[in-house]
N, C-alpha and C positions, 0 to 999 in steps of 0.2 A: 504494500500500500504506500508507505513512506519511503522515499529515493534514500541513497544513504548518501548520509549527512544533511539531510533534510530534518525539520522538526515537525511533527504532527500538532497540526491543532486544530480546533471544533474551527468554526465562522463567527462564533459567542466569543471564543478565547482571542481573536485575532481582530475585532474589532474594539472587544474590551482592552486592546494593548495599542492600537492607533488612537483609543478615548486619551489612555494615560498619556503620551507623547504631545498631542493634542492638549493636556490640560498644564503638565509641564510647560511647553512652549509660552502658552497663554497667562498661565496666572502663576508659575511657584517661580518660573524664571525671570519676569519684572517684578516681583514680588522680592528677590533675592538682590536685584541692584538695586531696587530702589532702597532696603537693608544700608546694601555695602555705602552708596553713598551717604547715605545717613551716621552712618560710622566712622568714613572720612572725614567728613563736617567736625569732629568730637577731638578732631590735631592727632596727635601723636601714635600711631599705629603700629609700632612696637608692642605697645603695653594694651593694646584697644581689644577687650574680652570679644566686643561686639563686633567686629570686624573682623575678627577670625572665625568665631561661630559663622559670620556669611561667610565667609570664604570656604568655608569646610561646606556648608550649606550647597554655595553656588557647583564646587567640584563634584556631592554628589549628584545634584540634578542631571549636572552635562553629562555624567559619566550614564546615569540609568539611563537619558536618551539615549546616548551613543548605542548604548547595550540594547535598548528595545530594538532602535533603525536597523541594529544589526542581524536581528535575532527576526525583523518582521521578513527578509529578504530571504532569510532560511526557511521560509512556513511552508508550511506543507499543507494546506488549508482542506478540511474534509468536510462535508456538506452532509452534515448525520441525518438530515431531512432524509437525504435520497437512499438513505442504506437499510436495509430492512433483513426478514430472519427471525429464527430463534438461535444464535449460533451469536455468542460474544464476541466483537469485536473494538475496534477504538471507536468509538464514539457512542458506545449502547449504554441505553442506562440499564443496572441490575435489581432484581428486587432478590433479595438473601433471606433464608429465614436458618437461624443456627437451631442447634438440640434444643432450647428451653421454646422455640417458637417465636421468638422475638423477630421483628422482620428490619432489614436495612434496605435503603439504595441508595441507591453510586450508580454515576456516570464515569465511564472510562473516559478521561481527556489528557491531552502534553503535556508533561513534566513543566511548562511554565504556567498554566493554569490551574492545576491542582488548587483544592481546598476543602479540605474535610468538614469544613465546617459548614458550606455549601453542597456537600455531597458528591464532589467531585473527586477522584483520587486518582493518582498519577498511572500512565499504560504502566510505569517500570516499577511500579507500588508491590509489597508481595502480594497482596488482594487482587491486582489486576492481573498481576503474571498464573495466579491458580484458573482465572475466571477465562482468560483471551481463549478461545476454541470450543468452549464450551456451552455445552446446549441447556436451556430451559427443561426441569425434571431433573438434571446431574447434581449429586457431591460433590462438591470440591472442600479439600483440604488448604486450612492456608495455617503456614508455618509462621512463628513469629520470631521474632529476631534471637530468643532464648530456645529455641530447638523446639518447642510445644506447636502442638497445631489445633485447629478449632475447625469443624466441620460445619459446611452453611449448603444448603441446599438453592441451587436456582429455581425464583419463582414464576420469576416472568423479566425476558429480554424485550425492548424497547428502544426504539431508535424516532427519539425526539430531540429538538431543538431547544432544550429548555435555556438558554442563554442567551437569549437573541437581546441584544441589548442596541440603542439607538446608535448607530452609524453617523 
């Protein structure tokens, strides 16, 4: 699916990372001189606390554009809309249910949009690496970083767009 050295990401992940460049550009980056000048204004910049907080400020901003512009030329952009199945793959979302019955979902998406806390978890996650091939009705075992494994049954594969975020 992904060319090598390419990066996979949803259409949700790849739009939500031209927002942040886009919002960088527009407000944290004059936001960051209009800082530094202010802290020049104040003489001597040797000793100036606030002038170096921007300046540390203004370095990371440039440096996470630089890192996004770079990282947006590497995408490998996959359209979950159009993918369909019961058969896991990058971009599905999962429904899990483990031994007590508890159920999870997750969406398999790129290592730069991962977020557990939105239900997203990385393809190279061990959760995603048990789950990639496999069908709705299967066990999977997933190992966790101490040797132990937990069993979650697939409940149901899904291949939506739940990210779509303004462009």
């Amino acid at each position: 699916m992904a060319m090598e050295g390419r990066i996979p990401m949803t259409r949700g992940g790849a739009i939500a990372l031209k927002n942040e460049v886009k919002r960088l550009k527009a407000v944290e980056r004059p936001k960051v001189i209009a800082a530094l000048a202010e802290a020049r204004g104040h003489g001597d910049l040797s000793e100036n606390a606030d002038y170096e907080a921007a300046k540390d400020r203004q370095a990371f901003i440039e440096g996470r554009i630089a890192d996004i512009e770079h990282k947006l030329t590497q995408m490998d952009i996959i359209d979950v809309a159009k993918l369909s199945g019961n058969k896991v793959l990058f971009g599905a979302t999962v429904t899990l249910e483990d031994e007590d019955g508890a159920r999870l979902v997750y969406q398999v998406v790129g290592d730069l949009e991962a977020d557990l806390k939105k239900g997203r978890i990385s393809v190279s996650s061990p959760i995603a690496r048990a789950l990639i091939g496999r069908e709705e009705g299967e066990t999977v075992t997933v190992r966790g970083p101490k040797g132990g494994g937990k069993d979650y049954e697939i409940i149901a594969v899904e291949f939506r767009d739940d990210q779509v975020v303004e462009e």
